[in-house]
C-alpha positions in Angstrom: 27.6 28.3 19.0 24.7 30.6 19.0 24.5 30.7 14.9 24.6 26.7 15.1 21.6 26.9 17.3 19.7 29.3 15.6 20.2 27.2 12.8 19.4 23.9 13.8 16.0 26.3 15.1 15.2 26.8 11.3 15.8 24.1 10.1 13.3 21.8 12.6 10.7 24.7 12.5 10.7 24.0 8.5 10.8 20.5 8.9 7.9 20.9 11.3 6.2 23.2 8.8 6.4 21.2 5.9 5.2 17.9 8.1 2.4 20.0 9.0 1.8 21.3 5.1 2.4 17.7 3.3 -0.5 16.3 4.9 -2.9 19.1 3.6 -1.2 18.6 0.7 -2.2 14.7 0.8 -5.8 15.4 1.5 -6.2 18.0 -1.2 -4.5 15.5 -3.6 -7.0 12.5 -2.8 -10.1 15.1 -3.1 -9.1 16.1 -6.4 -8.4 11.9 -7.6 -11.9 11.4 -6.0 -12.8 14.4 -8.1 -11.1 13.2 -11.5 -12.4 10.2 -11.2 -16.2 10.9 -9.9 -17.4 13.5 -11.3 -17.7 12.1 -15.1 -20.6 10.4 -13.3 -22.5 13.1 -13.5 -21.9 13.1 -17.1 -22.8 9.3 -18.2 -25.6 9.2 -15.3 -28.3 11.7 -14.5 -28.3 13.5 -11.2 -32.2 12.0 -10.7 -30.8 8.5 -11.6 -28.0 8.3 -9.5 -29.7 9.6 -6.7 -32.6 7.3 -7.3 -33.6 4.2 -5.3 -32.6 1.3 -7.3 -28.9 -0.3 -7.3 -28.5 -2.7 -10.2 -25.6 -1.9 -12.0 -26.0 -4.9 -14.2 -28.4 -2.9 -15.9 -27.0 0.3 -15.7 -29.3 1.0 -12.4 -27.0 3.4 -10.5 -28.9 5.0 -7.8 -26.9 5.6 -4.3 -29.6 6.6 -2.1 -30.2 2.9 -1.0 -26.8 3.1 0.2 -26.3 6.8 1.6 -29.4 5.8 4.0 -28.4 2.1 4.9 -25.0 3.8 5.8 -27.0 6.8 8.2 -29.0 3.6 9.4 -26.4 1.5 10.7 -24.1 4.6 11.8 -26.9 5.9 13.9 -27.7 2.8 15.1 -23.9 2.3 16.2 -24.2 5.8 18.1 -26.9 4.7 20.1 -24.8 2.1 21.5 -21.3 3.7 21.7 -22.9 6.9 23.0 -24.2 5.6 26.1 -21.9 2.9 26.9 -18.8 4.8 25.9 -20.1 8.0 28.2 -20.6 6.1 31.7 -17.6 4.0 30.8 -15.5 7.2 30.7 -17.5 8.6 33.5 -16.6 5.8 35.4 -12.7 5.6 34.9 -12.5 9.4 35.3 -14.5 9.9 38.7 -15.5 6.4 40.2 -13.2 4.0 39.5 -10.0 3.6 41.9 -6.2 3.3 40.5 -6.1 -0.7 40.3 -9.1 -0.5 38.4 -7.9 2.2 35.9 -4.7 0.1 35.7 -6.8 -2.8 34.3 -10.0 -0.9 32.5 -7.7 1.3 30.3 -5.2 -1.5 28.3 -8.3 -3.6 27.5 -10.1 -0.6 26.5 -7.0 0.4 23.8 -6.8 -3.8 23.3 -10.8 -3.4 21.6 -9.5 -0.3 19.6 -7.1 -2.2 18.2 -8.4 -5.2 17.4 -8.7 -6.0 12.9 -12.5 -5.2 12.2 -12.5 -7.9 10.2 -11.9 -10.3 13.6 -15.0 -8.5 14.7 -16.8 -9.2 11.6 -15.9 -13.3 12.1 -17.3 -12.7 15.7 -20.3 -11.0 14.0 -21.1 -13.9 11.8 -20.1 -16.7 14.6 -21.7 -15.2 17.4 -23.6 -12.1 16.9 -25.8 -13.2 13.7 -27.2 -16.3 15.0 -28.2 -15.2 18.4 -29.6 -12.3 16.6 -31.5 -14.6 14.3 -32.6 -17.2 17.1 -33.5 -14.1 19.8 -35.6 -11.6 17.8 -37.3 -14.6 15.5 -35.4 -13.0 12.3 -35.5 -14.3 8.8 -31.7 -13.9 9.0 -29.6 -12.3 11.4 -27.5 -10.0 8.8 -29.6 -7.2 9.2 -28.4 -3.5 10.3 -28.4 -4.4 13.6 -25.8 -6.4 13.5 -24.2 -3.7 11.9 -24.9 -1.5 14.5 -23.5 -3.4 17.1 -20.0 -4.1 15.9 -19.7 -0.3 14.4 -21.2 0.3 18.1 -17.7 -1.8 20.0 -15.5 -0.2 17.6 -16.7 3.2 18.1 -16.7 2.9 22.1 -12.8 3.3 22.3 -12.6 6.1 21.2 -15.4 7.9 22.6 -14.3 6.7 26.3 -10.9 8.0 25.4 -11.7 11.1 24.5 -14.1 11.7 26.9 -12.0 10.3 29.9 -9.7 13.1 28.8 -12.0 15.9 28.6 -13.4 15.0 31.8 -9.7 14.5 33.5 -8.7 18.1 32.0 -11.5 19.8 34.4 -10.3 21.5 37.1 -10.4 19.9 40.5 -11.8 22.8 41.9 -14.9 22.4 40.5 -15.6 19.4 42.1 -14.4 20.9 45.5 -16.9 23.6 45.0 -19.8 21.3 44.0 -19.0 19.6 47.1 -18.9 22.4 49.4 -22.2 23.3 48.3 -23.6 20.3 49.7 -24.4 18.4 46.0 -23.7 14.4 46.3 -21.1 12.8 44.2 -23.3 12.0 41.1 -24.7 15.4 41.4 -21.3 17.0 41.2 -20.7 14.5 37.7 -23.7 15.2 36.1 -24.4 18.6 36.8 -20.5 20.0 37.8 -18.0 18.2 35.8 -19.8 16.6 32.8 -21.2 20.3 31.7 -17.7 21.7 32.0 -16.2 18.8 29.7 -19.3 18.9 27.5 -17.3 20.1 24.0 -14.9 17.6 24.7 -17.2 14.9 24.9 -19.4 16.6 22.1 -15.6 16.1 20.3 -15.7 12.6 21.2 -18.7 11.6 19.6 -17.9 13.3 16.6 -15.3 11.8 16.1 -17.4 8.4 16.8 -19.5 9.2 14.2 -16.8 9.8 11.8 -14.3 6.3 13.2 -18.3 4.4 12.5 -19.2 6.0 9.0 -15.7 5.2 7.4 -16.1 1.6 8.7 -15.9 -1.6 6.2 -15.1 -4.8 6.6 -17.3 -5.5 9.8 -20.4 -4.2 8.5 -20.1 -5.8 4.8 -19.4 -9.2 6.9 -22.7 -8.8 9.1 -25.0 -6.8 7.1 -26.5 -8.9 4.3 -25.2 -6.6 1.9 -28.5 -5.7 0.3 -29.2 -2.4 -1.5 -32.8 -2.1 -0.4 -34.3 1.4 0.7 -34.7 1.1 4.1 -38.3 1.6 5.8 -39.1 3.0 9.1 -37.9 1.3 12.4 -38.1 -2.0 10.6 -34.8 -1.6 8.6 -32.6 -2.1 11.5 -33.7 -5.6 11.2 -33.5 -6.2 8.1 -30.1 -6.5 5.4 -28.6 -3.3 4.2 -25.8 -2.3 2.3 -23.5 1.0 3.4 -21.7 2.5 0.8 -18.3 1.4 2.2 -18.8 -2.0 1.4 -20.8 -1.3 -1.9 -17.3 0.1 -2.8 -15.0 -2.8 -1.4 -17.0 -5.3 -2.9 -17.1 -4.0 -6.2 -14.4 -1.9 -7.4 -12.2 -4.7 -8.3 -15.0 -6.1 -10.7 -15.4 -3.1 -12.5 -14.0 -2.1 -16.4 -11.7 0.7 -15.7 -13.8 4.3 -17.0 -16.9 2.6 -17.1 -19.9 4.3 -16.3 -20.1 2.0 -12.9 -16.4 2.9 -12.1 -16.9 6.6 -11.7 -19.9 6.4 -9.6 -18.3 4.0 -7.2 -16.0 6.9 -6.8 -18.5 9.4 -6.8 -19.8 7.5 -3.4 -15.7 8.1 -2.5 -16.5 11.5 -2.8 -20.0 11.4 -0.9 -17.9 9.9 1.9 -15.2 11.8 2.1 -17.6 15.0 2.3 -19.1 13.1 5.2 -16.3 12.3 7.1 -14.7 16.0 6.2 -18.0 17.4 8.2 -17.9 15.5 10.8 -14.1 16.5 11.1 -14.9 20.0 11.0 -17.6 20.1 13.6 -15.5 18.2 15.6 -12.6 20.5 15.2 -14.6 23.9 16.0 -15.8 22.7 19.0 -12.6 22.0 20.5 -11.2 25.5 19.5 -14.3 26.9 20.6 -13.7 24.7 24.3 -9.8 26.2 23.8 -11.2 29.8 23.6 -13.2 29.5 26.2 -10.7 28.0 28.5 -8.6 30.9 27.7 -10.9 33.3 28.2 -11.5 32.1 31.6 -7.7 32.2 32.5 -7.3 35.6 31.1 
């Protein structure tokens, strides 16, 4: 009996093993297909021409960097939404909110992380785009705002998640401490708990950054989709084009090996280096939040 347990032991801990090895596996094989396939850019296109500041590749114009920034644009302009909102709406399940309301604020908030980005992109264009047009006196309303503001609603999930459980995962006794040292409620948040959760919610956002960055179908739905250099404080409001949706909307147009083929891959590969980052960062800080934990229970 023993023998058939030990067994069965070795054979889930190599099942378990080689769950946990395929999917490195899988990521190293999609880096090197981005690899095969975007690197002869290089070759056919000039490092200065394909990081210069015209797209046309009608005319063999092949420069990304209208699209790297118009990406950072509309990413950074989703953060500045999610951030905020996502912070005081985990904030405010974890320490305000009573159980009724945590009963109701959490399904609706995993309801808006699962809704299709591409039914927000339709309310983008029904909604958001003409009020954005009619309210700020715009030319059009597909502009990098709009952008923004979906990327900003389907980050927020995730950042209240997260956060909701880094904040939960403080000990009480904190609080009862704060408390007992005569600091108000919000005092105890904002100076006791949310400083103690801080590389969880740092983790959060992260991963905001990276659920915003890899985002498609909303923003090429609301964003205009024009690969213009973007200039100052004035881009947000006017079209962009990220490199997500430079890639959906033209890699099934493209001659297989052309010259225009391997540089929409090599924008695969500039995004999957971004998104590997932001991964990383994300991942050391919650080790580094582990260690410390440990370090304070040792």
């Amino acid at each position: 009996m023993n023998d058939q347990n030990a067994r069965r032991e070795f054979v889930i801990t190599w099942i378990i093993k080689l769950s946990g090895y395929s999917s490195i596996l899988f990521v190293c094989l999609i880096f090197f297909f981005l690899l095969r396939e975007g690197l002869p850019a290089l070759v056919d296109t000039s490092l200065a021409s394909l990081f210069g500041t015209r797209w046309y590749p009608i005319e063999n114009y092949f420069g990304i960097l209208p699209l790297v920034l118009g990406s950072l644009v509309v990413t950074l302009g989703a953060l500045l939404i999610s951030v905020p909102l996502g912070l005081i709406t985990a904030i405010y399940i974890s320490e305000v909110a009573s159980r009724w309301e945590k009963e109701i604020l959490k399904p609706l908030i995993e309801l808006l992380a699962g809704l299709p980005s591409v039914v927000l992109g339709f309310l983008g264009i029904l909604v958001l785009v003409p009020f954005l047009r009619r309210f700020l006196d715009l030319p059009t309303g597909l502009t990098a705002l709009a952008g923004s503001i979906l990327l900003g609603l389907i980050a927020i999930p995730t950042i209240v998640s997260i956060s909701e459980d880094a904040l939960n995962s403080v000990p009480h006794s904190y609080r009862e401490a704060s408390l007992a040292l005569g600091a108000t409620r919000w005092q105890t948040i904002w100076r006791s708990t949310l400083p103690a959760a801080r590389s969880g919610v740092l983790t959060a956002i992260m991963l905001g950054v990276g659920r915003a960055i890899g985002e498609t179908m909303a923003v090429m739905m609301v964003t205009g989709n024009a690969p213009v250099m973007p200039q100052g404080l004035q881009a947000l409001f006017r079209p962009v084009r990220t490199m997500t949706a430079t890639i959906a909307s033209e890699m099934g147009e493209v001659a297989n090996g052309s010259p225009h083929y391997h540089v929409l891959f090599f924008i695969g590969i500039v995004l999957f280096v971004f998104s590997l980052v932001v991964n990383i960062t994300a991942s050391s800080i919650s080790n580094q939040r582990r260690k410390r934990s440990e370090r304070l229970l040792s």
